[in-house]
N, C-alpha and C positions, 0 to 999 in steps of 0.2 A: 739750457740744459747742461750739468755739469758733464766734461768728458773726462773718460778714463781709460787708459792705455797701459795690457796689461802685458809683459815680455811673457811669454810662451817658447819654453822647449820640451825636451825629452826630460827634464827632473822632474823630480818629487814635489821640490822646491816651487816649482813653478805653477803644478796643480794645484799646491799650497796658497800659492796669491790666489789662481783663481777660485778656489773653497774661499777664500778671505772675503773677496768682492763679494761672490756670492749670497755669503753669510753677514756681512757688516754694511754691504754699500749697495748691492739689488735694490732696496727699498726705497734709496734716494732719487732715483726715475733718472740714473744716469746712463749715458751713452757711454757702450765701450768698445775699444779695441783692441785684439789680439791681434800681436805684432810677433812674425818669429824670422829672428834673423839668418839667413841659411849657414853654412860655415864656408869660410872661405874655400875658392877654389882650390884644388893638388895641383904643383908646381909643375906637375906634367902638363898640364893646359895654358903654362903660363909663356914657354918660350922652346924654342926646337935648337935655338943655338943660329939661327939663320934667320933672311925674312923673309915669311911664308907667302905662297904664290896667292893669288884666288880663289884656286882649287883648294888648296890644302885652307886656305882661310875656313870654304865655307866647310870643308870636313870638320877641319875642329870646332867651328860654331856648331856644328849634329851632336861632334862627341860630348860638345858643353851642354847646347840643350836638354840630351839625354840626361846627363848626370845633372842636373838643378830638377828638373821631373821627376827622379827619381826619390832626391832629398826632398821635394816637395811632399811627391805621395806617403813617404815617410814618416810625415809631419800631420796629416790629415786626420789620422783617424785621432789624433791627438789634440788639436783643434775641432773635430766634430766633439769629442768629450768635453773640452771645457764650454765649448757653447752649450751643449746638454746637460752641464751640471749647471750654467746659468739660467737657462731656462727653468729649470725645475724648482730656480728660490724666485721665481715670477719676473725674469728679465724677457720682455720680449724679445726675438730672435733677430726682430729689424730694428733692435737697438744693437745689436751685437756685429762687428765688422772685424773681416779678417785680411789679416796682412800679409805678404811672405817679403822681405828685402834681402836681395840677392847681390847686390855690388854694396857690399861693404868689405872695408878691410878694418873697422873695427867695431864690436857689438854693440858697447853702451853709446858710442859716436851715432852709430845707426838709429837707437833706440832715442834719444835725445833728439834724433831729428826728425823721427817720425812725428814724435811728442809737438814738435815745435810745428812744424808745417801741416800739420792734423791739430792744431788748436785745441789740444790735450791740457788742462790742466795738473790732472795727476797722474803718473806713471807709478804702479806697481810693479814690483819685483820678489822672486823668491832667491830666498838667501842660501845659498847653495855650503853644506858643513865643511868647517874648516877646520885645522888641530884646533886653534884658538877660539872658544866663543865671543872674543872681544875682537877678533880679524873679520872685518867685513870681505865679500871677494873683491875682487879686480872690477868685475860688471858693478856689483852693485855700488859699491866703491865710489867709485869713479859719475854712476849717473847721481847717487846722491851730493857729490862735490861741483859738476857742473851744471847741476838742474837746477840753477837759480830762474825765479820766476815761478816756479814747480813742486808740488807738494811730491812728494817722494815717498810713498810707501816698503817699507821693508820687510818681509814675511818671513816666518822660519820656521 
């Protein structure tokens, strides 16, 4: 079964791949997955300036946990949409898997390796507008330069 890994955020762009899959590749009886990378941590979680006790350890694991739940729930009802817009061009729903990666500190790095250790042959992306119509961005950019091995979809 061919798989397919589609990058999902909060763009236009991205609902754009998934209308794509849905409309050009549903038919092909492939497996996919929505992968959405969270945004890096705020710098406030990052260090106190001191090394934190236990106590204060596991506090700031609460304050973390809270904020990554938060960005998740954020992210849901957005992820229920594009699974419901793939169902409705006939993709069963247990072909459709979803992803959140939360230690990254870079998005196409993430996305690239979801792709690789999920046995993903193509990853889609929406191409997010730039001044230039010949400027790819930085995300897409970049998975389409190290996705060798990887069909690479670009959507706009």
């Amino acid at each position: 079964m061919i798989k397919l890994l589609v990058a999902i955020d909060d763009s236009s762009s991205a609902m754009k791949a998934v209308d794509y899959v849905a409309q050009q590749l549903a038919a092909c009886g492939a497996q996919i997955g929505l992968v959405h990378v969270l945004p890096n941590l705020p710098a406030i979680f990052w260090d106190e300036g001191h090394i934190l006790s236990e106590e204060e350890k596991r506090d700031r694991q609460k304050v973390v946990d809270k904020w990554l739940a938060a960005q998740k729930a954020k992210m849901e009802p957005i992820l229920k949409k594009s699974v419901e817009t793939l169902a409705a061009k006939g993709v069963p729903t247990d072909w459709v898997q979803t992803r959140f990666v939360s230690d990254s500190t870079d998005i196409a790095d993430s996305i690239l390796e979801t792709a690789r250790d999920g046995g993903y042959q193509t990853i889609v992306v929406g191409r997010r507008e730039q001044p230039s119509k010949h400027i790819l961005g930085s995300v897409s950019g970049k998975i389409i330069n190290q996705g060798s091995g990887m069909t690479v979809i670009v959507v706009e």
